[in-house]
Structure formats: structure tokens, C-alpha cells
C-alpha positions as CSV (number, residue, x, y, z in Angstrom):
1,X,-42.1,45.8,0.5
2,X,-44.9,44.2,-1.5
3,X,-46.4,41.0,-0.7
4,X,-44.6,38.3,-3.1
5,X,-47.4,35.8,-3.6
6,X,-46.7,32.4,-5.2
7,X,-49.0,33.2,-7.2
8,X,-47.5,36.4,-9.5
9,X,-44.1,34.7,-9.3
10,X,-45.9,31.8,-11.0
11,X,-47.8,34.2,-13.6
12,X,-44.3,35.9,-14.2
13,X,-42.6,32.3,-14.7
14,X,-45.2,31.8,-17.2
15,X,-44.9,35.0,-18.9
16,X,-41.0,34.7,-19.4
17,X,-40.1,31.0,-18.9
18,X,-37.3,31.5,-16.2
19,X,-37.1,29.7,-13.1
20,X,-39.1,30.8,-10.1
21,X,-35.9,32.6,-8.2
22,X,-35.4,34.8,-10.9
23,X,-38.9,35.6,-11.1
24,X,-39.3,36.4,-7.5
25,X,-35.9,38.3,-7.2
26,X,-37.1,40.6,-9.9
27,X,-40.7,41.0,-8.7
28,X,-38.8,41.9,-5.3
29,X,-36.4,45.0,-7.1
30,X,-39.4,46.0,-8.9
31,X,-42.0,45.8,-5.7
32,X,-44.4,43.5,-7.3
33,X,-44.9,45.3,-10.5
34,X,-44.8,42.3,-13.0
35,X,-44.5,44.2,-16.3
36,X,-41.2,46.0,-14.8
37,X,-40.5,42.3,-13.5
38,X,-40.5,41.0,-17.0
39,X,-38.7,44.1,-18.3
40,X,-35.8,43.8,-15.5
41,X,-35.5,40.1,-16.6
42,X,-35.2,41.2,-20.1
43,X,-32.6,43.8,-19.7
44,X,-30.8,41.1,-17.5
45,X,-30.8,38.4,-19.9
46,X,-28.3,40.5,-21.5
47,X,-26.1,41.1,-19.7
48,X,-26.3,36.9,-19.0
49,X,-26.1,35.8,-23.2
50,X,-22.7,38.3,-22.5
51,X,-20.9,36.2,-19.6
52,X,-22.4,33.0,-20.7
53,X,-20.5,33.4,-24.3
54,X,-17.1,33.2,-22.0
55,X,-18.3,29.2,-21.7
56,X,-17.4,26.7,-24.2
57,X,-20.9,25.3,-26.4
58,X,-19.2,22.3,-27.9
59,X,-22.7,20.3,-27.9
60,X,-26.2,20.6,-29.5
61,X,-28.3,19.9,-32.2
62,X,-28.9,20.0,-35.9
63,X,-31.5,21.7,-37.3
64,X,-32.9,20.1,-40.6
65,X,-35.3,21.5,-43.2
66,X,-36.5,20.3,-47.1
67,X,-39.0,22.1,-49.1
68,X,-42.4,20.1,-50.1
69,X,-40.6,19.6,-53.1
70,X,-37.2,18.8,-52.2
71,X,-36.3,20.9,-54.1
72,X,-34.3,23.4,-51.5
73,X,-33.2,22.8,-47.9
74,X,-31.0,23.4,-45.2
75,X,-28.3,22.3,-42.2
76,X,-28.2,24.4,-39.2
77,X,-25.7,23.6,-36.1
78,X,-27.0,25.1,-32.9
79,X,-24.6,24.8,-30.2
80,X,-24.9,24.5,-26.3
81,X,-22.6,23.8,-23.2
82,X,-24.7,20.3,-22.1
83,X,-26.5,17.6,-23.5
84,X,-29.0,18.1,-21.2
85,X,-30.0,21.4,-22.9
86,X,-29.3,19.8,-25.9
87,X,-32.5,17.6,-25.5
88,X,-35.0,20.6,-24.0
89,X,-38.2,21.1,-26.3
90,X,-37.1,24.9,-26.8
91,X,-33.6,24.2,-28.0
92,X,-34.8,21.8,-30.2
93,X,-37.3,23.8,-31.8
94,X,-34.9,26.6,-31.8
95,X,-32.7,25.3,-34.7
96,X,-35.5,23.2,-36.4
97,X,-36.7,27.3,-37.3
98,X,-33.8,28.7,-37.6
99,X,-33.5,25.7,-40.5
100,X,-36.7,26.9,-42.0
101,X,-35.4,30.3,-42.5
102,X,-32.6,29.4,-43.9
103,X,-34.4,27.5,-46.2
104,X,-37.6,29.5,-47.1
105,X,-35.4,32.8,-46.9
106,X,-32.3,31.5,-48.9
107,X,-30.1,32.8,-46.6
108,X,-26.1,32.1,-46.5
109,X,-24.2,32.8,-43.2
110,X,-25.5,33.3,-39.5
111,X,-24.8,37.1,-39.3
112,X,-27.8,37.2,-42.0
113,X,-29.5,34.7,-40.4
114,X,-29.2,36.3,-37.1
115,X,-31.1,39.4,-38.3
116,X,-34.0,37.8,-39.5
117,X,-37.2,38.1,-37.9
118,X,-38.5,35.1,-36.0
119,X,-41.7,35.5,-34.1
120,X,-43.7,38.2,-32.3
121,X,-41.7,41.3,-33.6
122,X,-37.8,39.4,-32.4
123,X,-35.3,38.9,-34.9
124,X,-33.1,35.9,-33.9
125,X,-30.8,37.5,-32.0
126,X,-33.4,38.6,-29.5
127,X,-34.8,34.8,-29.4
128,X,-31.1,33.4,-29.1
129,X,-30.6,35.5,-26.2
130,X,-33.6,35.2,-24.4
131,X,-33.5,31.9,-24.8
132,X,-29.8,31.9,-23.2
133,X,-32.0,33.3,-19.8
134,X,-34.3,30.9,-20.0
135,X,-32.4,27.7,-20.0
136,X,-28.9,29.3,-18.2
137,X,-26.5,28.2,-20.9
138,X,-24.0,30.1,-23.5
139,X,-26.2,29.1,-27.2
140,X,-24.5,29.9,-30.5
141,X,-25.4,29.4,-34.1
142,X,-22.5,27.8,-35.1
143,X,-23.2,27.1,-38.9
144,X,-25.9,27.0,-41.6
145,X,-25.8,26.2,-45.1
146,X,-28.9,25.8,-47.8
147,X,-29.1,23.7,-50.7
148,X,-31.0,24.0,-54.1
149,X,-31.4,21.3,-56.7
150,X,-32.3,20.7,-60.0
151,X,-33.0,16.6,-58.6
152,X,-34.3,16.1,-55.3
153,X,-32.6,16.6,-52.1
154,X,-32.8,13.6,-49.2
155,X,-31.4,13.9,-45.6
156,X,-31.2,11.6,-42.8
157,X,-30.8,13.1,-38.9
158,X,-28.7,10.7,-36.5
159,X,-29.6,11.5,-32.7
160,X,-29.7,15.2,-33.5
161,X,-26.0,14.9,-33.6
162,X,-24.8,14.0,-37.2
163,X,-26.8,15.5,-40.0
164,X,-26.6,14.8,-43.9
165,X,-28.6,16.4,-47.0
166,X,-27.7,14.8,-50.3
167,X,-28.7,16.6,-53.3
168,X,-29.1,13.9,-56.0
169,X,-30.3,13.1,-59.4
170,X,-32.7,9.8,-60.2
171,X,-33.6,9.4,-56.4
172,X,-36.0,7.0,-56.5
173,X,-37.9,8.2,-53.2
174,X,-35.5,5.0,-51.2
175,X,-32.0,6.1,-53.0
176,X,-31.4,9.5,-51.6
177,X,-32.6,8.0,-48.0
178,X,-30.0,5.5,-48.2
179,X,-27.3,7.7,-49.3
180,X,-27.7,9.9,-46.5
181,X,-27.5,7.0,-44.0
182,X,-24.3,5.6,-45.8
183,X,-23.3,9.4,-45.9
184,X,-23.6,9.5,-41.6
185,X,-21.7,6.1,-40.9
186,X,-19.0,6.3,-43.6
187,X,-18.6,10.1,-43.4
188,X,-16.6,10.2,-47.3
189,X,-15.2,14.1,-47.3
190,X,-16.4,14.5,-51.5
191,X,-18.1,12.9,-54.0
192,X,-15.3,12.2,-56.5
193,X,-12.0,12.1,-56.5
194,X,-11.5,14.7,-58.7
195,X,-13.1,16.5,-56.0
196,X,-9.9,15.4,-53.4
197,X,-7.7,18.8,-53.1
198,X,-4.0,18.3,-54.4
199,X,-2.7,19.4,-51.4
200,X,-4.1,16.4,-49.6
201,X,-2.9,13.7,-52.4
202,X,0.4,15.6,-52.1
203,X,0.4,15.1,-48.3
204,X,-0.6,11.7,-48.6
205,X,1.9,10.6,-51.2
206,X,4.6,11.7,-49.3
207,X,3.9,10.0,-46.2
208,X,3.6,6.8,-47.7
209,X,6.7,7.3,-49.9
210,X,8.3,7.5,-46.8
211,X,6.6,4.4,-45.7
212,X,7.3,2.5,-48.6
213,X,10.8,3.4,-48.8
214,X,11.6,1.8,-45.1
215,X,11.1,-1.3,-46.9
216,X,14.2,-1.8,-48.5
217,X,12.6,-2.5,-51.9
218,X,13.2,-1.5,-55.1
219,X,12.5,2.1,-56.5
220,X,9.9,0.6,-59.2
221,X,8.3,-2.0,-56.2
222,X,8.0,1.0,-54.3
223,X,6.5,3.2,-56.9
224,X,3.4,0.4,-57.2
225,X,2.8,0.2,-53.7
226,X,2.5,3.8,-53.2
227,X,0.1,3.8,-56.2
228,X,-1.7,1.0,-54.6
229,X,-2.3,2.8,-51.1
230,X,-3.0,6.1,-52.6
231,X,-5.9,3.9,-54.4
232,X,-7.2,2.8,-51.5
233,X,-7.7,6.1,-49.7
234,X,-8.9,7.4,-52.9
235,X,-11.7,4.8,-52.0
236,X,-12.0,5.1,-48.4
237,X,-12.9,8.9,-48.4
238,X,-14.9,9.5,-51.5
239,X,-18.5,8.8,-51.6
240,X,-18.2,6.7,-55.1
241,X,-14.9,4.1,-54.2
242,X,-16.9,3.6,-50.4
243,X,-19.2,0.1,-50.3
244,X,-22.2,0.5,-49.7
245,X,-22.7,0.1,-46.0
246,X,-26.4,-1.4,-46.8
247,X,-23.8,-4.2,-49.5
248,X,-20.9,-4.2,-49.0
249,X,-20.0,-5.7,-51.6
250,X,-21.5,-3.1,-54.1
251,X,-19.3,0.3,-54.0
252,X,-21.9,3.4,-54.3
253,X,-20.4,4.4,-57.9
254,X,-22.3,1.1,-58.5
255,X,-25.0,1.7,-57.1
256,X,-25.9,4.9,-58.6
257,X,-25.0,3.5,-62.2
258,X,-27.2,0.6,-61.8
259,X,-30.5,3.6,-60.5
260,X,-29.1,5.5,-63.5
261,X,-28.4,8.5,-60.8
262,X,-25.9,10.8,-60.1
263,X,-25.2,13.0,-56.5
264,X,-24.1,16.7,-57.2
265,X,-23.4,17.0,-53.7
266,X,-24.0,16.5,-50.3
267,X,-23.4,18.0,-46.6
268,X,-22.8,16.3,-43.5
269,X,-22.6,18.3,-40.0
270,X,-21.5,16.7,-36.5
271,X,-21.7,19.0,-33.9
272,X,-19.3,20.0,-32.2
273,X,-16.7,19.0,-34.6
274,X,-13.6,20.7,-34.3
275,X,-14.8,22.2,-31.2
276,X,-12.8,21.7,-27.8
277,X,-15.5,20.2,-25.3
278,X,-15.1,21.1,-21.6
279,X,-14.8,18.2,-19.5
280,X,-17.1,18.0,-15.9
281,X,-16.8,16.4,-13.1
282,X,-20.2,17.1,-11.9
283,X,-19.8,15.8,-8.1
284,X,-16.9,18.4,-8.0
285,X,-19.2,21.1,-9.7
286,X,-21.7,21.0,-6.8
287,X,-19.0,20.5,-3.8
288,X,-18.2,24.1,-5.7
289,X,-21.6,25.9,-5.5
290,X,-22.1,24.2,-2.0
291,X,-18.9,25.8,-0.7
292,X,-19.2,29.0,-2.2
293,X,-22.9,29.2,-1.2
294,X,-21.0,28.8,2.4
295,X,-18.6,31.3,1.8
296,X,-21.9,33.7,1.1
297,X,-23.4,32.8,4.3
298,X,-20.3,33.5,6.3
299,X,-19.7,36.6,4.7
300,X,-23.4,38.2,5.7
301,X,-24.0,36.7,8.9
């Protein structure tokens, strides 16, 4: 058997990223060739991206991008298993690219996306999953969308976990800003509600019908005070009936008509929304590998 040297498991680590047992495992198959090193690593990250996609990615970042001009931009949701990976250099950079090329590529959906070239010669499937190798957890483009504008678009970025891009009209360079940030903590569902689905005001009518009814009260009595709640949701989940969380005492309708401004529309991601998130007990997790790694050693000696 070659002589494994520190040294060319080091110069393979560099070379490919992955952690120095991986390197040296592969420079042992290959008998110290590293270029047949790298490739078994390659061919093995494959077969890694597959099992790892078994795992639930229910945390991550969000990748955020606006032309020079604000004038185009886009929302990317990268997904991973921990929030340790969540914070690593590469991930991060990951999706603020993948953001980019949504943007400067006006792209639509992630199957699109994921066929794009990226970087030396590797379209973004290649990265994704070479990038799954490197840091040993299931990664998944969850989302993208990209926005164009006749105004200017504005977005705000909260812990890499909640992301807004507001496409409005009038933005005064500090308007859109704030928008974004009222967008992130109030987290309205539309703009206007005209915009609310009938379905929804259906569904809501109904259960406060019900409510209302419990009361005792007259049919007309009862009448108002549905009215009256369905008012107040109307306010609570569109961006224009919300008060501004910077004045509350000034809704964002108002706002906007004192700046002479209008939003067309805006997008707000949280990651992992929707998604069910594995729950750890990490002590357990490593009693795990310990006995298992005991179970090994039994099993060969």
C-alpha cells in the first residue's frame, strides 16, 4: 500500500473541501493517486446528495438579490437539516448566487434554475451536490421567485431567516426600507383587500357567524358584529389596514398617501415555512454513533 502522508491528504482536503477521513479513505482505494482520489470523492458525493435527500432540510437561508437599479431582483430559499450549516460561509454564499441568477437570468422555477451554469464548467446541480459532500447534509432549493418594476424594489433580510422584497412606487430611498421591515414583523398576506381570496372571507364569515350567534342576540346585532370582526381582519392581514409598526398610530394606507406612493407587490419568505422540522436530542444522537461505532468494533475483532 502507498505511503499516506499528511501531507497529500491535506493537498486533497484542499482540492475538494471534505474532511480529512474522507480524503485519506479515498487516497487509500486509490493507492495514493490524488486525481483518482478526487474523482472517487466525486463519484461518491453522489451517491451521498442521494441518501442525504431521505433527511428532512427544514432550515437555512435566504438568498437576496437587487439589480443596481432596483429595478429587478430576487428571493431564493436554500434549505438544510441544521442551523449550524445554515451559518457556514459556503452555504451562505450558495444562495446569495443562486439569487443572482435568478435575477440577472430572469429565471422562474428551481428546475430552470438548477440547470444553469454556476462556476468552472458546473451547472447548479453539480455545485448543490458537491456541496451536500462537503458539509454532510441533505441541501435543497426550496423556492425562488424574481421581481421586475416599473418603481423601485426595496428588501430587508432578518437573520437570514425571513426575507421581504417590496416592489413599490414613490420610494423615497427610506420608504421601501421601512416597508420591508413592517412587511417581516407584521407578515400581512396581500396588499389590499381586494386582493384577500373569497374563499377565505367566506371561511371567515362563517366562523364568526357561528360565534356571534352563541350570543343570544338579535339577528340584525349579530349582522353588525360580524361586519365589524370581518373589518378587523380585513386590517390585520393586509398590508394597507396594518399600523405602521415604526407609528402605530398611522396605518400604511396612510402612510403611502401622505409619500404619494403606491406598493404593487411584495414577497416575504421564512424558511422553513410549512416544512416539518426534525426534532434532536443531540446527547442521544452521539450515545447512537458511540454505540454503533462499538457494535463495529465487536463485529471485526
Amino acid at each position: 500500500m502507498a505511503d499516506i502522508t499528511a501531507t497529500i491528504v491535506k493537498e486533497l482536503r484542499d482540492l475538494t473541501g471534505l474532511g480529512m477521513m474522507d480524503c485519506k479513505k479515498a487516497l487509500i482505494e486509490t493507492s495514493g493517486n490524488i486525481k483518482e482520489a478526487e474523482d472517487l470523492l466525486r463519484i461518491k458525493s453522489g451517491s451521498k446528495a442521494n441518501r442525504a435527500a431521505t433527511r428532512i432540510a427544514a432550515e437555512g437561508i435566504i438568498g437576496i438579490e437587487i439589480a443596481s437599479d432596483r429595478k429587478s431582483g430576487a428571493l431564493v430559499e436554500v434549505n438544510c437539516e441544521t442551523d449550524f450549516v445554515a451559518k457556514n460561509e459556503d452555504f451562505i454564499n450558495f444562495a446569495k448566487n443562486l439569487a443572482q441568477l435568478v435575477s440577472t437570468k430572469n429565471l422562474s422555477d428551481v428546475e430552470t434554475l438548477s440547470k444553469v451554469d454556476m462556476q468552472d464548467g458546473n451547472n447548479v446541480e453539480k455545485f448543490r451536490t458537491e456541496l451536500i459532500m462537503k458539509l454532510g447534509e441533505n441541501i435543497s432549493i426550496r423556492r425562488c421567485i424574481r421581481h421586475a418594476t416599473q418603481g423601485h424594489l426595496s428588501s430587508y433580510l432578518h437573520g437570514g431567516k425571513i426575507g421581504v422584497m417590496v416592489d413599490c412606487v414613490g420610494d423615497d430611498g427610506v420608504l421601501g426600507k421601512d416597508l420591508a421591515m413592517h412587511i417581516a414583523a407584521s407578515k400581512p398576506i396581500c396588499v389590499s383587500k381586494e386582493q384577500v381570496s373569497a374563499e377565505l372571507l367566506e371561511r371567515e364569515r362563517q366562523i364568526y357567524t357561528a360565534q356571534a350567534a352563541e350570543s343570544g342576540k338579535p339577528k340584525e346585532i349579530v349582522t353588525k358584529m360580524v361586519d365589524g370582526r370581518m373589518a378587523k381582519y380585513l386590517a390585520e392581514i393586509t398590508l394597507l389596514g396594518q399600523p405602521f409598526v415604526k407609528n402605530p398610530d398611522q396605518t400604511i394606507e396612510k402612510l403611502l398617501n401622505s409619500k404619494s406612493a403606491t406598493v404593487n407587490g411584495f414577497t416575504m419568505f421564512r424558511v422553513g415555512e410549512g416544512l416539518e422540522k426534525k426534532s434532536c436530542d443531540f446527547a442521544n444522537e452521539v450515545m447512537d454513533q458511540i454505540n454503533q461505532a462499538r457494535e463495529n468494533s465487536s463485529s471485526t475483532s
